[in-house]
Biopython code that builds the backbone (N, CA, C, O; Angstrom):
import numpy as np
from Bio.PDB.StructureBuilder import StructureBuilder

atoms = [
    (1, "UNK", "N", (-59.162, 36.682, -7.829)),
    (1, "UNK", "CA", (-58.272, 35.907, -8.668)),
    (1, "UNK", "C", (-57.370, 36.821, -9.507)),
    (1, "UNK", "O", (-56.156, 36.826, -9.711)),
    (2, "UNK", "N", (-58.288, 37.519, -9.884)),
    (2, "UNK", "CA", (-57.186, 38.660, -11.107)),
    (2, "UNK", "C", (-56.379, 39.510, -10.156)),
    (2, "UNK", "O", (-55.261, 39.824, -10.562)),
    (3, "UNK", "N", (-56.777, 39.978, -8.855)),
    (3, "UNK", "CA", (-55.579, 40.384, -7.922)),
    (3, "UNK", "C", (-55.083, 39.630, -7.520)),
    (3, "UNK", "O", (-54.015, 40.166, -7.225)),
    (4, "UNK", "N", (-55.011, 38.539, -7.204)),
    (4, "UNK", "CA", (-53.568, 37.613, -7.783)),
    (4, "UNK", "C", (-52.885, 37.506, -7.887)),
    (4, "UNK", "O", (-51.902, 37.347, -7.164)),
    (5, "UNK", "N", (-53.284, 37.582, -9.985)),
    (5, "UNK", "CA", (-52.075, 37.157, -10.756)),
    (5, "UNK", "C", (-51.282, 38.545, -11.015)),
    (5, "UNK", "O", (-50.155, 38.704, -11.484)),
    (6, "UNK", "N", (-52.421, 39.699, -10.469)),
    (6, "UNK", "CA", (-51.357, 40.843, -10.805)),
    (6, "UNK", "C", (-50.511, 41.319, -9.657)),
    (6, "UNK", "O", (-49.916, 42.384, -9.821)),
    (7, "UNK", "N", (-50.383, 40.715, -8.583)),
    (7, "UNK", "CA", (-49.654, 40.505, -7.600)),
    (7, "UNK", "C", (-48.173, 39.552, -7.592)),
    (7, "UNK", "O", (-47.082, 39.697, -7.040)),
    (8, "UNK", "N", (-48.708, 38.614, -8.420)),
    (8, "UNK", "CA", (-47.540, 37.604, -8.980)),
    (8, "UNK", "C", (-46.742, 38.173, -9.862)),
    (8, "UNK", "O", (-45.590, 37.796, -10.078)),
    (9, "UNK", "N", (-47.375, 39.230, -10.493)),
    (9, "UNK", "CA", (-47.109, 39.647, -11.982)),
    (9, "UNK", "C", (-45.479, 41.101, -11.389)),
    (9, "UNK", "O", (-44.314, 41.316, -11.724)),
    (10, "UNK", "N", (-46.500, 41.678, -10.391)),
    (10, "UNK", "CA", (-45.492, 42.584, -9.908)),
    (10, "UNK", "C", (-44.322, 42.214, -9.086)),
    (10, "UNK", "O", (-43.268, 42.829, -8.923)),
    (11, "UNK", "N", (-44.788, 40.879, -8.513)),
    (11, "UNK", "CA", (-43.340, 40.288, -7.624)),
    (11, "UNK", "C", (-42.319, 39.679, -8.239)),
    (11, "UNK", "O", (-41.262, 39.440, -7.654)),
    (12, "UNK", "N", (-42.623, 39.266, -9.903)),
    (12, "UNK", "CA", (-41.861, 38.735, -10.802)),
    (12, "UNK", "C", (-41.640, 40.028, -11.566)),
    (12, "UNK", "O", (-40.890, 39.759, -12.505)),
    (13, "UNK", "N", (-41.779, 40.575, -11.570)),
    (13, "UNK", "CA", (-41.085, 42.026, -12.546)),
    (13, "UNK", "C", (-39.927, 42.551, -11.595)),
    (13, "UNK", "O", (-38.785, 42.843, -11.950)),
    (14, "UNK", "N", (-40.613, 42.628, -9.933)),
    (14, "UNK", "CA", (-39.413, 43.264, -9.721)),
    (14, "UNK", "C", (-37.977, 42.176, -9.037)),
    (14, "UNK", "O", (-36.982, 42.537, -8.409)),
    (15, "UNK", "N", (-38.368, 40.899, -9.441)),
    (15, "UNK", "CA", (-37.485, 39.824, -8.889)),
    (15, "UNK", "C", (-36.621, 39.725, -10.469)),
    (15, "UNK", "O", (-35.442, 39.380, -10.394)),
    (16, "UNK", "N", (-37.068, 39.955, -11.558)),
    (16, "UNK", "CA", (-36.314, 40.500, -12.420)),
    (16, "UNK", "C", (-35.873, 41.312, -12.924)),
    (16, "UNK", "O", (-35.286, 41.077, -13.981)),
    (17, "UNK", "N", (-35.966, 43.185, -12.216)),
    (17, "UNK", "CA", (-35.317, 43.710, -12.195)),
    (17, "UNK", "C", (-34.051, 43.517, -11.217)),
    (17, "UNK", "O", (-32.935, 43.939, -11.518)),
    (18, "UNK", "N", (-34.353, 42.796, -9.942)),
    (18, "UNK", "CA", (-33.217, 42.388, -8.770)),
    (18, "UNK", "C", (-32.502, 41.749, -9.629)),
    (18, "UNK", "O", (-31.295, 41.990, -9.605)),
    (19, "UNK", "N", (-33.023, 40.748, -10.641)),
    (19, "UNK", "CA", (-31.535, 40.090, -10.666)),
    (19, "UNK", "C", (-31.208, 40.732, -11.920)),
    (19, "UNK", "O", (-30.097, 40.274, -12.188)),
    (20, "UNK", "N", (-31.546, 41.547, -12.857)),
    (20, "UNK", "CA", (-30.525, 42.715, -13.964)),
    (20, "UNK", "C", (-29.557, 43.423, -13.225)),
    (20, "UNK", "O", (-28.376, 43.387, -13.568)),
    (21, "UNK", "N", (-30.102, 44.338, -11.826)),
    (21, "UNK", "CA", (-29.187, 44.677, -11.218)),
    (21, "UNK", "C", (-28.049, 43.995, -10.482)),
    (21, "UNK", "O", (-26.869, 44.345, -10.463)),
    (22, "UNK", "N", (-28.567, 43.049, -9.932)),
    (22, "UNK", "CA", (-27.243, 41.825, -9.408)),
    (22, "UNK", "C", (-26.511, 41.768, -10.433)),
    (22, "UNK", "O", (-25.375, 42.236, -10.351)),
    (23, "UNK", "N", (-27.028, 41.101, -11.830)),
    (23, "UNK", "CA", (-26.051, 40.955, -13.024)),
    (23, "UNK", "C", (-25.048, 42.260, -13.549)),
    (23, "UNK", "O", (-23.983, 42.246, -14.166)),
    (24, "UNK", "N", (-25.802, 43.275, -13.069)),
    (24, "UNK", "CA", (-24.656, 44.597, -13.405)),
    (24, "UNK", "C", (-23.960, 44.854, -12.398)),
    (24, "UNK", "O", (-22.812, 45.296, -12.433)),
    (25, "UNK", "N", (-24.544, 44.621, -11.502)),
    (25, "UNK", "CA", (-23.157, 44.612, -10.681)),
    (25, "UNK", "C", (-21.968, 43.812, -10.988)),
    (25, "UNK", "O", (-20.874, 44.048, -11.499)),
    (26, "UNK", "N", (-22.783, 42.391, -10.314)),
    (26, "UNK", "CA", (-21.428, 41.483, -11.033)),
    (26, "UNK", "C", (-20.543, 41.572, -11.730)),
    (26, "UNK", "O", (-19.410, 41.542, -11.252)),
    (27, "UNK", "N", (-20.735, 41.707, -13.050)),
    (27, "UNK", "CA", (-20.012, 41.933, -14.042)),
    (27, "UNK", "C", (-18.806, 43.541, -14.080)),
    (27, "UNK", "O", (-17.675, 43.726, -14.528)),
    (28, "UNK", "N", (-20.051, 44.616, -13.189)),
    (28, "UNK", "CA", (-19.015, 45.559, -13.074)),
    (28, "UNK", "C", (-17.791, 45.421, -11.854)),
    (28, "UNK", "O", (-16.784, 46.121, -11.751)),
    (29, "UNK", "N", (-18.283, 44.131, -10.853)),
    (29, "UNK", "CA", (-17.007, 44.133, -10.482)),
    (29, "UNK", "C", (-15.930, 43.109, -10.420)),
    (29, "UNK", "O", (-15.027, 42.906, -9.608)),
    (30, "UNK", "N", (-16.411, 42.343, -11.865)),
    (30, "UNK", "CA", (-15.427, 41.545, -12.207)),
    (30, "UNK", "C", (-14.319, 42.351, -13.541)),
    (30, "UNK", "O", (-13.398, 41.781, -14.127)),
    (31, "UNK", "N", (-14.799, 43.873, -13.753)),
    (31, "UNK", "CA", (-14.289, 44.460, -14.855)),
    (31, "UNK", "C", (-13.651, 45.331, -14.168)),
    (31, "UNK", "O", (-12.887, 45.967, -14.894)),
    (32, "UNK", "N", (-13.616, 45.690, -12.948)),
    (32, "UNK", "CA", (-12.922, 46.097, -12.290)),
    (32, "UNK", "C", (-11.553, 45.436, -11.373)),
    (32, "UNK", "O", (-10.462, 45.910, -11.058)),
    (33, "UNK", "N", (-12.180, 44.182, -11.148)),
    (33, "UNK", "CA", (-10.882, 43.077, -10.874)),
    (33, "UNK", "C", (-9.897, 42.735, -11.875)),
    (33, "UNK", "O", (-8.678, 42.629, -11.744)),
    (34, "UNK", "N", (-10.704, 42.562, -13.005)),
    (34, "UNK", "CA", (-9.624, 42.720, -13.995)),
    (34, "UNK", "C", (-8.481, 44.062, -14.354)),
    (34, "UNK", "O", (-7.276, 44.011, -14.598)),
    (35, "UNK", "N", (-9.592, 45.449, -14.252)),
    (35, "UNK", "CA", (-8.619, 46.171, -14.748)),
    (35, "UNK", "C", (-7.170, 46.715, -13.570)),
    (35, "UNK", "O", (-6.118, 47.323, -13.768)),
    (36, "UNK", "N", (-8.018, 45.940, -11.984)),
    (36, "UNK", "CA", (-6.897, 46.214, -11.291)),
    (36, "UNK", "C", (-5.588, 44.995, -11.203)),
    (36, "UNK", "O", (-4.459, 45.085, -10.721)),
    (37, "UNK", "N", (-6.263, 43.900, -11.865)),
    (37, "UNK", "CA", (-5.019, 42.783, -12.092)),
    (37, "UNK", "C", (-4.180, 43.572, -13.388)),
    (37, "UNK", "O", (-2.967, 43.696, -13.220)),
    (38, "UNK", "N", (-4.455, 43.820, -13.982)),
    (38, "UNK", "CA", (-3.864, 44.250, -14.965)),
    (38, "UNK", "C", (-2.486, 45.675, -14.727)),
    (38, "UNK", "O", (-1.288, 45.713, -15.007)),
    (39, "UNK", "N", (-3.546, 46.782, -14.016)),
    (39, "UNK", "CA", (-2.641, 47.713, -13.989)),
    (39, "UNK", "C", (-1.392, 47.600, -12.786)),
    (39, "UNK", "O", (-0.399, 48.325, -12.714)),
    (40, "UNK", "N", (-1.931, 45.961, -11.470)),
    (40, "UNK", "CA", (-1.369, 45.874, -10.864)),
    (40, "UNK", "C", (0.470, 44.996, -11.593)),
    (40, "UNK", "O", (1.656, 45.157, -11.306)),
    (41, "UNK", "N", (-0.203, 44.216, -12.473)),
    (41, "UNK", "CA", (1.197, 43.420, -13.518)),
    (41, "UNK", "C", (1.936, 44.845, -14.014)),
    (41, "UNK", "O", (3.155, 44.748, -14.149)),
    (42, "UNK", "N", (1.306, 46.229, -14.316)),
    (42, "UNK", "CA", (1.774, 46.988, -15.860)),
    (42, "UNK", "C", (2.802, 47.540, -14.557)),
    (42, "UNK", "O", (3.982, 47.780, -14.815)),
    (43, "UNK", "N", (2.131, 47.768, -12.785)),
    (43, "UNK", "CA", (2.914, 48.695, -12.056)),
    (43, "UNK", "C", (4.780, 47.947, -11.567)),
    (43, "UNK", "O", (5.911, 48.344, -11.288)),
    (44, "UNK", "N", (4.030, 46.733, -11.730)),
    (44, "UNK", "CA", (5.284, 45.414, -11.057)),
    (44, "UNK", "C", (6.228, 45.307, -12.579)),
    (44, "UNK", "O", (7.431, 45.055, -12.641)),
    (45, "UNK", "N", (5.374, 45.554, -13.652)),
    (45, "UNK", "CA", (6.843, 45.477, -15.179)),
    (45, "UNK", "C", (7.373, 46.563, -14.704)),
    (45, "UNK", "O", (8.436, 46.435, -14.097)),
    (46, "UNK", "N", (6.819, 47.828, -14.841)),
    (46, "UNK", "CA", (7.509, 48.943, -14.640)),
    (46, "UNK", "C", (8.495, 48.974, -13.373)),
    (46, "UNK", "O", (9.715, 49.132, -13.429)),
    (47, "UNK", "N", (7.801, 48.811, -12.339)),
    (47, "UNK", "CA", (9.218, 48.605, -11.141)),
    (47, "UNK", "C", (10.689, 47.716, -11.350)),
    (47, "UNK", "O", (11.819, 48.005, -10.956)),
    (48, "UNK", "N", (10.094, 46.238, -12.313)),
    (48, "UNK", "CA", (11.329, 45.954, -12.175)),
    (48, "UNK", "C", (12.013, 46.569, -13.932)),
    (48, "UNK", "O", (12.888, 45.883, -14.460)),
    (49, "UNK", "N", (11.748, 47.230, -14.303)),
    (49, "UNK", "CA", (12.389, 47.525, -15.534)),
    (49, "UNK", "C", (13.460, 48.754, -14.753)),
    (49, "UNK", "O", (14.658, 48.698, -15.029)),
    (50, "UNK", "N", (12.932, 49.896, -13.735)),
    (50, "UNK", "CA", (13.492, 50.746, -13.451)),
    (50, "UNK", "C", (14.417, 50.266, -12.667)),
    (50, "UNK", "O", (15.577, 50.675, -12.706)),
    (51, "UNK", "N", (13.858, 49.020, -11.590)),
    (51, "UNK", "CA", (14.931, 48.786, -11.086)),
    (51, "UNK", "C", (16.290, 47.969, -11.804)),
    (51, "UNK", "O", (17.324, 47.877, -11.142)),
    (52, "UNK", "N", (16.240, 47.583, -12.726)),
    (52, "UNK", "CA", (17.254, 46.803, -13.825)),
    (52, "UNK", "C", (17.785, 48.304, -14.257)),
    (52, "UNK", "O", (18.958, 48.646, -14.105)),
    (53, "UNK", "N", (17.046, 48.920, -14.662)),
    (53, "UNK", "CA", (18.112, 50.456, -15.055)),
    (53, "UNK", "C", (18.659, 51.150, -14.255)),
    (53, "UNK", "O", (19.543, 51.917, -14.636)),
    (54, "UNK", "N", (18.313, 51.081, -13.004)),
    (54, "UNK", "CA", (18.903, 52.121, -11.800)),
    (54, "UNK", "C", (20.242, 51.169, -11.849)),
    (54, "UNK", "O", (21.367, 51.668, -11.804)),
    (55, "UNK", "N", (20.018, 49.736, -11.947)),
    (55, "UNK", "CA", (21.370, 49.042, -11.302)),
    (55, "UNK", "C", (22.608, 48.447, -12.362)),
    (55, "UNK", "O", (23.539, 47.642, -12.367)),
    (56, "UNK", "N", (21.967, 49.378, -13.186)),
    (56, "UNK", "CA", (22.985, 49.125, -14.663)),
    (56, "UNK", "C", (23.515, 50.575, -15.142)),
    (56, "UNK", "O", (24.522, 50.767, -15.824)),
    (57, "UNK", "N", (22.529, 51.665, -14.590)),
    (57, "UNK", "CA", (23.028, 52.908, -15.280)),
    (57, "UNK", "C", (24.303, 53.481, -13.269)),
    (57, "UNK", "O", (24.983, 54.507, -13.240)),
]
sb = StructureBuilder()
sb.init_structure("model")
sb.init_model(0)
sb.init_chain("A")
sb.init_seg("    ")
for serial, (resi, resn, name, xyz) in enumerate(atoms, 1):
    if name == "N":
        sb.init_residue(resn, " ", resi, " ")
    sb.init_atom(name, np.array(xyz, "f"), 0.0, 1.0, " ", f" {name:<3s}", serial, name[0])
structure = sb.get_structure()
């Protein structure tokens, strides 16, 4: 009986380390989707700013 519950005990420790790591993942690659939405808008301002100056200077 007591090997068992310490059988239960270890399949739930490491079914909650699986999902800390799922959760860090996740999150690291939703912080990465973001920072590439972001630098992808900063690369598209910058293109059309240069291109408004190439066609004015």
């Amino acid at each position: 009986m007591e090997n068992n519950e310490q059988k239960g005990n270890v399949l739930f420790k490491k079914l909650d380390l699986a999902f800390v790591y799922l959760f860090v993942f996740l999150v690291g690659v939703a912080i990465i989707l973001a920072m590439t939405s972001f630098l992808n808008d900063k690369v598209k301002e910058f293109t059309e700013d240069a291109i408004v100056m190439n066609t004015q200077g």
